[in-house]
C-alpha positions in Angstrom: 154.9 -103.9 -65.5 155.9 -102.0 -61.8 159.0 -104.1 -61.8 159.9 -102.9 -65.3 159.8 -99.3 -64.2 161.6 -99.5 -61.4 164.2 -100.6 -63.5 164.7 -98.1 -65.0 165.1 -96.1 -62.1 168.9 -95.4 -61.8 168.8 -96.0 -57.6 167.5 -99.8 -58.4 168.6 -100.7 -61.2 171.3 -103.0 -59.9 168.7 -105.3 -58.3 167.6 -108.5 -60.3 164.4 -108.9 -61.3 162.7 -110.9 -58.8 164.0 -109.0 -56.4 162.3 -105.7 -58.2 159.1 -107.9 -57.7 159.2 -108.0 -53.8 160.6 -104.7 -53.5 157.4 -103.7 -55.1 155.0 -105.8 -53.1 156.8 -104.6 -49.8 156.2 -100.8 -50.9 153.0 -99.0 -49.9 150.7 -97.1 -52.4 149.3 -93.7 -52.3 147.0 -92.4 -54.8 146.4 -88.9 -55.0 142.8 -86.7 -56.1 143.8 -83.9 -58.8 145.3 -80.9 -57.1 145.7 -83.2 -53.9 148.7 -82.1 -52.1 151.6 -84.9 -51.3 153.4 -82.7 -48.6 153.8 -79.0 -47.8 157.4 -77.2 -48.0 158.7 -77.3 -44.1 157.0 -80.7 -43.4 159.3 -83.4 -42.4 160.9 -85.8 -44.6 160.2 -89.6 -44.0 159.5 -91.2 -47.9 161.1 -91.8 -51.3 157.8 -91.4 -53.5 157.9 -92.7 -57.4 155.7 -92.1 -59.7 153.9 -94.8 -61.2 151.2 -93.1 -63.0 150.5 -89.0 -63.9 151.8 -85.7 -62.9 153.3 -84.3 -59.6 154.2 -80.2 -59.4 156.8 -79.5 -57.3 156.2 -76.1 -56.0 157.6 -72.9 -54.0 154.7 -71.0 -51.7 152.2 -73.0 -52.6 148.7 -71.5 -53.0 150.0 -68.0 -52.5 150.3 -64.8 -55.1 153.9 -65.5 -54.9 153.6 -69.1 -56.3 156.5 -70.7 -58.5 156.2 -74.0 -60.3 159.8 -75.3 -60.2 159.4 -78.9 -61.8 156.9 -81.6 -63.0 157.4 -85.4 -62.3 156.4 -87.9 -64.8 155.8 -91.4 -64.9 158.9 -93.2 -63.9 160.8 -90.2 -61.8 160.8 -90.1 -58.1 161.5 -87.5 -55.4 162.5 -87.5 -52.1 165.6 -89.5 -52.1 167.4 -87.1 -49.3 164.5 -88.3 -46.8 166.1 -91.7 -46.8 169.8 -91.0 -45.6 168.9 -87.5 -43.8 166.9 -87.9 -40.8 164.5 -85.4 -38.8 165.0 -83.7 -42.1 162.2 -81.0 -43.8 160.7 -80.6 -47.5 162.2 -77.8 -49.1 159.3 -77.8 -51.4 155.6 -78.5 -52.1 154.3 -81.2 -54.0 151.2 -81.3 -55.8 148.8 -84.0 -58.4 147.9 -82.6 -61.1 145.6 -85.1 -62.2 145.0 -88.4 -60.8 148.3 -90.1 -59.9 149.7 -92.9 -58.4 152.7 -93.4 -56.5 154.9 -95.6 -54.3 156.2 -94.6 -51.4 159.8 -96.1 -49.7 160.4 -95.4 -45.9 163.8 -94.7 -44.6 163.5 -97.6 -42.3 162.3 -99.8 -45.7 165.5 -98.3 -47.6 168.1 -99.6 -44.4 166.4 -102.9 -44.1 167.0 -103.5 -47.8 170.6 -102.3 -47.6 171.0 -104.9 -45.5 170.7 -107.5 -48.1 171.7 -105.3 -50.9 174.5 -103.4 -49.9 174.5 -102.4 -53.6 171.2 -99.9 -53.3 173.9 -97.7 -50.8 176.7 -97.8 -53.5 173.4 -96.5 -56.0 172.4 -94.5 -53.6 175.3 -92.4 -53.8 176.3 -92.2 -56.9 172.1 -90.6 -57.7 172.9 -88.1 -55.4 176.2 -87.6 -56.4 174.2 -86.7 -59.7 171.7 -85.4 -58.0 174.2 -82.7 -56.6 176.4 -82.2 -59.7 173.1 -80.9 -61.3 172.4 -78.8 -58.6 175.7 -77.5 -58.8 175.7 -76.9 -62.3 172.1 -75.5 -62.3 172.8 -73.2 -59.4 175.9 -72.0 -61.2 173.8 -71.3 -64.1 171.0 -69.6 -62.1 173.6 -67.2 -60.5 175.5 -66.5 -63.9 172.1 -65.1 -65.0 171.3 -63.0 -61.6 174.8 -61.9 -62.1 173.9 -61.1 -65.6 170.9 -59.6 -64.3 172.5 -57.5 -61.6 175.0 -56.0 -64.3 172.3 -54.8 -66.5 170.3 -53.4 -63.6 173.7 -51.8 -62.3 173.9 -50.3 -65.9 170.6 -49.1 -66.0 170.3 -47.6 -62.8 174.2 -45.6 -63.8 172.2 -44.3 -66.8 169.1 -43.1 -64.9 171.4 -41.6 -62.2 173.6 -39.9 -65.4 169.9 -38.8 -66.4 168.7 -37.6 -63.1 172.4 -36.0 -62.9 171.8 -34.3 -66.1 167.8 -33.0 -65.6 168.5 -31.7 -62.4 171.7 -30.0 -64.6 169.0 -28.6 -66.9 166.1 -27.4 -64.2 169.1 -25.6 -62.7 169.8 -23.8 -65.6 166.4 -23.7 -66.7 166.0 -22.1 -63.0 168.7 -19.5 -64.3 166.9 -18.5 -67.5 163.5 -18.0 -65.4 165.2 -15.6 -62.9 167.4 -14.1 -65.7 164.0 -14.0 -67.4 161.7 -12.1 -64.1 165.1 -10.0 -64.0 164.1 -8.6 -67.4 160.7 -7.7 -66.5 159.9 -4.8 -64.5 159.6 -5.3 -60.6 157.4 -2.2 -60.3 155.0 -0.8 -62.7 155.0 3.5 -62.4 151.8 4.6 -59.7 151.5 8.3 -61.6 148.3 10.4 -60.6 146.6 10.4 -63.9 147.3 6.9 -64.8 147.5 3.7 -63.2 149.7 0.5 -64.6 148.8 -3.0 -64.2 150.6 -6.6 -66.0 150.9 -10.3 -65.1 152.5 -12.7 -66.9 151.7 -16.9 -67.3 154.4 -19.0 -69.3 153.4 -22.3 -70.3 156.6 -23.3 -69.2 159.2 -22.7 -66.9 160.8 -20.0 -69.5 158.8 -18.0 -71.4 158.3 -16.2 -74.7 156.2 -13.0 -73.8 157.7 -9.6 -72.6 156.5 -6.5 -71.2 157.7 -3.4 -69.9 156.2 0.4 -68.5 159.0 2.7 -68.1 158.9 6.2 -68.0 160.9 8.4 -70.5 161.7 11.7 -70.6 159.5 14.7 -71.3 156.9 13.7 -68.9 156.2 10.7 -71.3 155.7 6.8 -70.5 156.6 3.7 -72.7 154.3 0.6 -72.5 155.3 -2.4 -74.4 154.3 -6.2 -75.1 155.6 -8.8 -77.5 155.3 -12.5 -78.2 158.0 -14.7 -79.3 156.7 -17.4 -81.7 157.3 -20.9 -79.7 158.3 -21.2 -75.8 160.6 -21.8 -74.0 164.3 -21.0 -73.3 165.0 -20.3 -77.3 162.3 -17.7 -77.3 163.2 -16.4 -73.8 166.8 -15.9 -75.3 164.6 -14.0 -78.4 162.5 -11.9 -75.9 165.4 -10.7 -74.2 168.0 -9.7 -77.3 164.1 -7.6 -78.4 163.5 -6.1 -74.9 167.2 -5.1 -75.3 167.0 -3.4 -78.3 163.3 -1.4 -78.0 164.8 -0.1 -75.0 168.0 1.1 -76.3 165.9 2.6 -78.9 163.2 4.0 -76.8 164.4 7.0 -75.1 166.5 9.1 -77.9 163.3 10.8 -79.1 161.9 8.2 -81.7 158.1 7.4 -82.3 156.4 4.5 -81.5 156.8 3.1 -85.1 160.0 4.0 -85.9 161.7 2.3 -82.7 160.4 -1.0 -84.3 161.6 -0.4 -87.1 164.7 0.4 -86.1 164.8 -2.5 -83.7 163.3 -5.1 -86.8 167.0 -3.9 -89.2 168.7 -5.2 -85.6 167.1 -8.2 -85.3 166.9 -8.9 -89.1 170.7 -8.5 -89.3 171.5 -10.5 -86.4 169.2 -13.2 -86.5 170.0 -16.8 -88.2 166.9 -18.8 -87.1 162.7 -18.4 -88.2 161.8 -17.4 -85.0 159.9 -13.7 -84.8 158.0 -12.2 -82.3 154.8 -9.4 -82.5 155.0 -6.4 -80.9 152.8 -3.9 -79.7 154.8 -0.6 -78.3 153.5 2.8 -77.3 153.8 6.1 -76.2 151.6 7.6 -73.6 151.7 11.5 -72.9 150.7 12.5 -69.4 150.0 15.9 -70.8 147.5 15.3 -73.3 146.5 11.5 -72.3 147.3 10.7 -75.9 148.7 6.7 -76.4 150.8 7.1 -79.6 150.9 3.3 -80.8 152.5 1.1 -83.4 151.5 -2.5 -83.6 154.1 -5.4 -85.4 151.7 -7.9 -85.9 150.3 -7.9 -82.3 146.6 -8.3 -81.0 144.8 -4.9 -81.3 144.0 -3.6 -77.9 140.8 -3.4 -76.4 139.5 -0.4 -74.8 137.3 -0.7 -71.6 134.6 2.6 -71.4 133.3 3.9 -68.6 129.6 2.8 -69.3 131.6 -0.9 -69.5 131.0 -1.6 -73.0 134.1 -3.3 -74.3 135.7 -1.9 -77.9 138.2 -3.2 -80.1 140.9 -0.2 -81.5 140.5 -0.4 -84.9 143.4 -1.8 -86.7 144.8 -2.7 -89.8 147.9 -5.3 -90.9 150.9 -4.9 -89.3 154.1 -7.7 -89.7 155.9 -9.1 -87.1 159.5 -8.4 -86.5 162.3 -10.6 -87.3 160.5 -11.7 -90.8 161.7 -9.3 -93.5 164.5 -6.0 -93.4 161.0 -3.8 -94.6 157.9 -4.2 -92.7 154.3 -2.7 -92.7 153.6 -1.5 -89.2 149.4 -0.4 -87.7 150.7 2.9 -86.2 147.6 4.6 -84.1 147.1 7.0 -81.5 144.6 7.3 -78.6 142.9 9.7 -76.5 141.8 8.3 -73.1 139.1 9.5 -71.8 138.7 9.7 -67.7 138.0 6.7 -65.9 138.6 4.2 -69.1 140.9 1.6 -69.3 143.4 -0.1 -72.2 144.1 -3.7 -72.0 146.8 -5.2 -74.0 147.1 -8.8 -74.4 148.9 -11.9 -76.3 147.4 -14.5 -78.2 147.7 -16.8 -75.1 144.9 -15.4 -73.8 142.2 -16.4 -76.5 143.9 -19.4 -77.9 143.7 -21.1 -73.9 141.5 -23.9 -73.8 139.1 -25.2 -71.7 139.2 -29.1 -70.4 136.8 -29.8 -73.8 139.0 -28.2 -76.1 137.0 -25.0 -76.6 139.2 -21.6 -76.7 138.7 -18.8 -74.3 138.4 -16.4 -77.1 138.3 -12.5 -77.7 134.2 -12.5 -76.6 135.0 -14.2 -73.3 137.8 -11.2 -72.6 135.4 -8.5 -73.5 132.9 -9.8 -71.6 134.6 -10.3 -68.3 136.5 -7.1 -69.5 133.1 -5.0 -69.1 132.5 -5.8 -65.3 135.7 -4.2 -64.2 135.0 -0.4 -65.1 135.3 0.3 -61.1 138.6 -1.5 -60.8 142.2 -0.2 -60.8 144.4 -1.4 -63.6 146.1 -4.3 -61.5 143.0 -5.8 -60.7 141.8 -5.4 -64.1 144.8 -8.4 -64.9 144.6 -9.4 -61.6 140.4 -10.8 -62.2 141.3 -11.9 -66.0 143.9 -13.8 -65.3 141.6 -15.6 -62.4 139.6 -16.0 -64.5 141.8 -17.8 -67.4 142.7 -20.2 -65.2 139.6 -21.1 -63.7 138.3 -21.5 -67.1 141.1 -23.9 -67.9 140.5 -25.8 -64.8 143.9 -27.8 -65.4 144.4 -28.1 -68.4 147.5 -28.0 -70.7 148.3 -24.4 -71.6 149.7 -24.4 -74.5 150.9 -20.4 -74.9 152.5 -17.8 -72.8 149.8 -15.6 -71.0 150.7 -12.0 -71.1 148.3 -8.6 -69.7 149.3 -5.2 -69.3 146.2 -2.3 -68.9 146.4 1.3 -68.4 143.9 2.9 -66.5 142.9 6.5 -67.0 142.4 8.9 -64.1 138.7 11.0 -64.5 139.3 14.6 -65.3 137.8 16.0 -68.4 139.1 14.4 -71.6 137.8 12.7 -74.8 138.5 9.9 -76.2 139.6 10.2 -80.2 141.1 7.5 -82.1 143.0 8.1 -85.6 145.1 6.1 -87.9 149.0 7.5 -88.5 150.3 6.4 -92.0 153.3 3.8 -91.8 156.3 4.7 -93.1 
């Protein structure tokens, strides 16, 4: 049965069969335990083996995380074959049973001695690795048509990332522009009077924001205090917040109340605008003489009003529409008598909608009651401590609005606090 197997092995099969017979009984045996190893790669190269029964692996780093499996030998194949013409050579791989196997093994010194009397086996000998390297050839050509392959699409991909890196650093740049355009728009210093003190900070959820405020003074020893929110974020609603800013102050120092510079600004805004986007605005007038904060509110948060005994209240309101929505609006139009030593915090909707890592909103009761320990501070701290606060509370999570607080902190001389409601025109 050996003798039939080695036939068909193309390096003998021009040997008769009786000679197939002593070429068998002349070659040694070698059995081999499942995962028994043959030889290691680098080991030097002496033997022809054939396989005469079960499965050899032929392997790259053996028995390392980088292992590669880069044939299997059945029944009837052989390896080796370089050994016997090459000598002082080394295995270029491992080999490996998997299974019980059995094999014959040829020495170089074997293969010459039957050259001798078979001058044939050279002539086969040849012509196999002849084969042998034609396969190679083709197989390495193969193998370096697909790394080729593979380096294209790699060079391809790595030209679109760079294009993409190319273009978001592009848009950070510009994004970079729009946040400095952005703090450009907002005042760098609030006005330090005697009877009142200013305070704001702002926190966009992104790089760009949608919030705005401003304290300006205006003429007849009057001062503006405004604060808005842009529905969305980011450089859209910036754009938004600055074309309002723009307009409330073009409008705000000819002599207009509170309530009709929004309205005034809402026909602009209405007439020029083409998208859904809107913003809520709360804009007043404060009068240094009498301490009186003439108000009107488009749809804003109603302000809270800090006493001097700290409890926190809510100015009471009623509805007022955003601008941007319709050409007539509704606006809450109040006024406000500070009394000495209380303070006015206005505030956007990012402040109560923030959420803590569990999902839980900061809310209006959170404000008032951190809002209630601050009746000693000045009007900077006052947004200074909230906004700590805010963040500590959100402990790193997503913030999912703008963040916007401006306060107004009354100086203590004498007056009383009165609150009334001014029809809307």
């Amino acid at each position: 049965m050996t003798h039939n197997l080695l036939s068909q092995i193309p390096l003998f099969t021009g040997l008769p069969l009786h000679e197939l017979d002593e070429l068998v009984a002349a070659l040694d045996v070698t059995e081999l335990e499942d995962h028994q190893i043959l030889f290691r790669e680098g080991d030097p190269g002496e033997h022809l083996f054939i396989v005469l029964h079960g499965v050899l692996e032929v392997l790259l780093a053996e028995d390392t995380p980088q292992e590669h499996l880069l044939n299997m030998l059945h029944e009837g194949e052989y390896l080796g074959e370089m050994s016997l013409i090459i000598p002082g050579g080394h295995r270029t791989a491992s080999v490996r049973a998997r299974g019980k196997s059995t094999l014959l093994s040829m020495s170089r010194a074997q293969f010459m001695d039957m050259t001798k009397g078979h001058p044939e086996l050279a002539v086969s000998m040849v012509r196999v690795l002849s084969q042998r390297l034609d396969a190679t050839n083709t197989s390495t050509f193969r193998d370096l048509n697909e790394k080729n392959r593979q380096l294209q699409s790699a060079y391809d991909e790595l030209k679109a990332a760079q294009a993409q890196l190319i273009e978001k650093e592009r848009l950070e740049r510009e994004l970079q522009v729009a946040a400095d355009i952005q703090l450009s728009i907002l005042p760098d210093e609030l006005p330090q009077l005697d009877e009142f003190g200013f305070g704001a900070r702002i926190l966009p959820a992104r790089q760009v924001g949608g919030d705005l405020y401003d304290v300006f003074t205006l003429k007849d020893n009057r001062v503006g205090v405004l604060i808005g929110d842009v529905a969305d974020k980011g450089v859209p609603s910036a754009l938004f917040m600055a074309r309002a800013h723009a307009f409330i102050m073009a409008q705000a120092d000819i002599g207009l109340t509170a309530g009709d510079v929004l309205r005034v600004v809402n026909k602009h805004i209405t007439r020029l605008q083409k998208s859904t986007q809107f913003v809520t605005v709360l804009y007043g007038i404060l009068d240094l003489k009498t301490r009186v904060f003439s108000f009107a509110r488009a749809g804003h948060e109603p302000p809270l009003l800090l006493h001097t005994d700290g409890s926190v209240e809510r100015v009471p309101h009623s509805t007022g529409m955003a601008l941007g929505l319709w050409d007539a609006i509704t606006l809450d139009e109040r006024t406000i008598e500070l009394l000495p030593g209380e303070t006015l915090l206005l505030y956007t909707d990012g402040m109560t909608d923030c959420r803590s890592p569990k999902g839980e909103p900061f809310g209006l009761e959170r404000i008032k009651n951190k809002l209630s320990g601050f009746t000693n501070l000045n009007a900077q701290k006052v947004c200074d401590n909230l906004l700590e606060t805010l963040i500590n509370y959100q402990d790193g999570s997503q913030q999912d609005d703008d963040v916007t607080l401006v306060a107004v902190a009354a100086a203590s001389d004498g007056f009383t606090l009165r609150v009334k409601k001014t029809q809307g025109k």
